[in-house]
C-alpha positions in Angstrom: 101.7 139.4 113.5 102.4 136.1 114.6 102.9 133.1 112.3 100.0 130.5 112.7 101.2 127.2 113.9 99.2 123.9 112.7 101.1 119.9 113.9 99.6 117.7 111.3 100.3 114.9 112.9 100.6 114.4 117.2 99.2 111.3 118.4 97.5 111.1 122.3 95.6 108.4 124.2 93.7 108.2 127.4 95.5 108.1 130.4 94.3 104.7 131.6 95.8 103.4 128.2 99.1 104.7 129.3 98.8 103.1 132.7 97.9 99.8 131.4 100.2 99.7 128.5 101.4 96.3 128.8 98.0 94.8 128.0 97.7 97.0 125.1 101.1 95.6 124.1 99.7 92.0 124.2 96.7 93.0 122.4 97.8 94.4 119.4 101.2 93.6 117.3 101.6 96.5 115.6 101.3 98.7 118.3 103.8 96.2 120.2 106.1 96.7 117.1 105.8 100.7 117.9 105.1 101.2 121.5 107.1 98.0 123.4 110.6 100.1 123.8 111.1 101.9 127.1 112.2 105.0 124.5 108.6 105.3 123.3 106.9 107.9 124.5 102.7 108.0 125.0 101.1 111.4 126.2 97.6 112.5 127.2 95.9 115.6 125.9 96.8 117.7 128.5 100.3 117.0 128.1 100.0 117.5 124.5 98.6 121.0 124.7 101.3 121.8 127.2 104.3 121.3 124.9 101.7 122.8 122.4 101.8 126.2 125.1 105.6 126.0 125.5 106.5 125.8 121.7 103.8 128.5 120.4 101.5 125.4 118.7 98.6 127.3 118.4 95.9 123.8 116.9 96.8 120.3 116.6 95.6 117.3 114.5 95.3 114.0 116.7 94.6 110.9 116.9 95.5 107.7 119.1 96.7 104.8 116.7 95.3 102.6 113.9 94.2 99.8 116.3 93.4 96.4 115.1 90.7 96.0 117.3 87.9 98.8 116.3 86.6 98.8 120.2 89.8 100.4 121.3 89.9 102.6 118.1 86.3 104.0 119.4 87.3 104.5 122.6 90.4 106.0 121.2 87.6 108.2 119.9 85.7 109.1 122.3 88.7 110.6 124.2 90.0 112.6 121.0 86.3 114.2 120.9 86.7 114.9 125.1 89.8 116.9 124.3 88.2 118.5 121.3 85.4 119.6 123.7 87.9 120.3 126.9 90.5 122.5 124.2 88.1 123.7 121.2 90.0 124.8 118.2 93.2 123.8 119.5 92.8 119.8 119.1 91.3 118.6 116.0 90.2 115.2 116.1 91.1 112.7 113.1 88.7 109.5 113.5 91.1 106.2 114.2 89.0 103.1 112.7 89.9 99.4 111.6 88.8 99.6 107.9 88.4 96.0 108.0 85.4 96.0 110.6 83.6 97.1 107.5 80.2 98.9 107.7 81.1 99.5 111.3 84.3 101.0 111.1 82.1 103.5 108.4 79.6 104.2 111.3 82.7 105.2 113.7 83.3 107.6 111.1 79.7 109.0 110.8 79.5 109.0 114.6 82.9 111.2 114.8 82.5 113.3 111.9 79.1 114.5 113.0 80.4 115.5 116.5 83.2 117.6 114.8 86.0 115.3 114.0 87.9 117.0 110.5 89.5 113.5 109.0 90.0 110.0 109.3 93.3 108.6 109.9 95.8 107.8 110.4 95.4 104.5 108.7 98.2 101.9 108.7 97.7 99.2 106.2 100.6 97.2 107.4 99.8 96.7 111.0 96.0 96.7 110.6 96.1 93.4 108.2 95.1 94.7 104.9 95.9 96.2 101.3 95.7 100.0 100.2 94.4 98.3 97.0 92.0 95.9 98.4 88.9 97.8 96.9 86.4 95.8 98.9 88.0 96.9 102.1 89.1 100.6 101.3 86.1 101.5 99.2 83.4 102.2 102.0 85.9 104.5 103.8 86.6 106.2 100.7 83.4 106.7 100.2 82.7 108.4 103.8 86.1 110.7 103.0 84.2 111.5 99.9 80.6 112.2 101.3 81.9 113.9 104.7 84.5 116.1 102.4 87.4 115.3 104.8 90.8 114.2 104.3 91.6 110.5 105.0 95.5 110.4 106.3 97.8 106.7 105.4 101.1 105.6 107.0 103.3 105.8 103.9 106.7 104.4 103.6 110.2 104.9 101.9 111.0 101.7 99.0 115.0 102.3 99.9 117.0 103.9 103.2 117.1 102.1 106.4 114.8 100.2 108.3 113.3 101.0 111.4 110.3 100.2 113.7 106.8 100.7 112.2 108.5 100.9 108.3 105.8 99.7 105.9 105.2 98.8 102.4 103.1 101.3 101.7 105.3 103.2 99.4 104.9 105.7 96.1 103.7 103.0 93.6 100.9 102.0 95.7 100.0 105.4 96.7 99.9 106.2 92.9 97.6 103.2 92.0 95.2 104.1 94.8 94.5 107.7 93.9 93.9 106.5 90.0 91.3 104.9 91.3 90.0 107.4 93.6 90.7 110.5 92.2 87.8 112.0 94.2 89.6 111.8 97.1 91.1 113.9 99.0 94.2 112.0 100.8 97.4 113.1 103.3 100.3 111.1 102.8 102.1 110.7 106.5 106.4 111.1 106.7 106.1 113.1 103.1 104.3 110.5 101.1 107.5 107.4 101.0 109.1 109.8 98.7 106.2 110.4 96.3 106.6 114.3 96.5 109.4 113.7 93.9 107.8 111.7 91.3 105.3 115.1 91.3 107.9 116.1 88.7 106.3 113.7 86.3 103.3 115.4 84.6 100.8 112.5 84.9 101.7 111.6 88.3 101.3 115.4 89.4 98.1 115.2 87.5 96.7 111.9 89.0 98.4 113.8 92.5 96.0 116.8 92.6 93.9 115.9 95.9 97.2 114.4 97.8 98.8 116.5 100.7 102.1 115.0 102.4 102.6 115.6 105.9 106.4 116.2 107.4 106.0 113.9 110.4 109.2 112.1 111.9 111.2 114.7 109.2 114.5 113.9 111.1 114.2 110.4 111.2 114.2 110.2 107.8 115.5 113.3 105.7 117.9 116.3 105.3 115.9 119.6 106.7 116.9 120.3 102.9 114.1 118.5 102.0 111.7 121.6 103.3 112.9 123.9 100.5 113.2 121.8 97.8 109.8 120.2 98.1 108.5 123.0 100.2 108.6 125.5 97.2 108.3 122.5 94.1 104.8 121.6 96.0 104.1 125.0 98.2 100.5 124.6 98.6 100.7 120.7 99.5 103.0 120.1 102.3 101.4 120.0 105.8 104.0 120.6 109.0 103.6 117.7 111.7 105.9 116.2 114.0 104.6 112.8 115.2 104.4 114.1 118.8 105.7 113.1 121.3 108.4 111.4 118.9 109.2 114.7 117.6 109.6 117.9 119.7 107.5 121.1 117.8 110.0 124.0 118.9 113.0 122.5 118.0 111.7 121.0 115.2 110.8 124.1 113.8 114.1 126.4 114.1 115.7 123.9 111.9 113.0 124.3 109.3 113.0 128.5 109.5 117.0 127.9 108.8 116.7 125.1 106.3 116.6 127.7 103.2 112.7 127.8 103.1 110.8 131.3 101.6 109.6 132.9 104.4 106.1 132.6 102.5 107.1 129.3 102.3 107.2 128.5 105.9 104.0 130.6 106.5 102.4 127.7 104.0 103.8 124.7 105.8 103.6 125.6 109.2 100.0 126.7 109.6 98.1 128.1 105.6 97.8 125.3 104.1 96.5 123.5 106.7 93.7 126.2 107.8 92.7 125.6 103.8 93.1 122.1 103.9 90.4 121.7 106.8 88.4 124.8 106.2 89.4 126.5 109.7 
């Protein structure tokens, strides 16, 4: 029988977009910050479910990017729900919002939730101008995560290692203080939570850490493969396979974890279980 395949984490925007990057560039600093080197690549859906055809991806979680500007975010949107409606149960819309638009980036939410969408995310506190603790901002969209029961995904970032483009500050202490405060909800820490997977050693932190997934996006950029068995079996139910497509290719991506050391059950978790449970598939 054939291992189910989830990505966690791919990232596609409308074609138009693509063509008219260059405004988008001007528009927008953190998506200058990401997107302005020639190396960066942007795809549509279609091209998404292609590579999803040629490497045996069997559903995707997407989204476009965590715009400043909550008009692009919506129409973002509205062409994450198209491909949800083109390529049912293979793209599965997370809802891209501006938390700081305020009750309207909590309509966007209603508005994509209701039509099918299974998360919001993924946010990025650093390039969308505001703090992961600013209660005022982040507790309306907590509160949607929490009514909606869906999971709300946040950039998250390593405290030590190298820099590179799109590195934030969002890092295991602030991760820690915001889910004492929401302990309700149910949150997936992008690029394996800064590190935090590790201080899940520490009995209160693994307590306070009960509702937090990590997903492995941009794995190679940023750790040994090694990292898949050691955290793979320490938190097996909690570790979400994505690749941050198109930065990360699935296929090859994915022979490096089946020879990384990780449990056959293991790898059946990550790559596609915990997902399906995750987002009631």
């Amino acid at each position: 029988m054939k291992m189910k395949i989830i990505d966690f984490h791919t990232h596609i925007f409308p074609p138009d977009l693509i063509r008219n990057k260059e405004e988008y560039l001007k528009r927008d600093r953190w998506f200058e910050v990401l997107y302005s080197s020639p190396r960066a690549k942007m795809v549509t859906a279609d091209e998404l479910i292609k590579v999803m055809d040629e490497d045996g991806v069997d559903a995707a979680v997407t989204f476009s990017f965590a715009w400043s500007d909550l008009g692009i975010c919506r129409y973002c949107n509205d062409y994450v729900l198209d491909a949800m409606r083109r390529y049912p149960n293979r793209i599965i819309g997370f809802v891209a919002i501006q938390p700081r638009a305020g009750h309207e980036a909590v309509r966007e939410i209603e508005r994509c939730i209701e039509a099918g969408m299974k998360g919001i995310g993924e946010l990025m506190p650093n390039g969308q101008g505001y703090a992961l603790d600013d209660e005022d901002i982040m507790t309306p969209i907590v509160a949607a995560a929490i009514a909606y029961d869906v999971p709300l995904m946040v950039h998250t970032s390593e405290p030590v290692g190298h820099n590179y483009r799109g590195k934030g500050t969002i890092s295991p202490g602030i991760v820690y203080n915001f889910i004492q405060h929401h302990p309700e909800l149910t949150l997936v820490c992008s690029h394996w939570g800064g590190g935090l997977p590790f201080y899940e050693l520490m009995p209160e932190v693994r307590e306070a850490a009960v509702r937090v997934y990590y997903d492995t996006a941009a794995t190679p950029y940023l750790y040994d493969i090694q990292i898949f068995p050691i955290v793979g079996e320490l938190l097996r139910y909690k570790v979400l396979f994505g690749t941050d497509y198109p930065l990360v290719r699935p296929k090859p991506f994915i022979e490096k974890i089946k020879h990384s050391g990780l449990s056959k059950r293991g790898l059946e978790r990550i790559l596609g279980e915990n997902a399906e449970r995750l987002l009631k598939l």
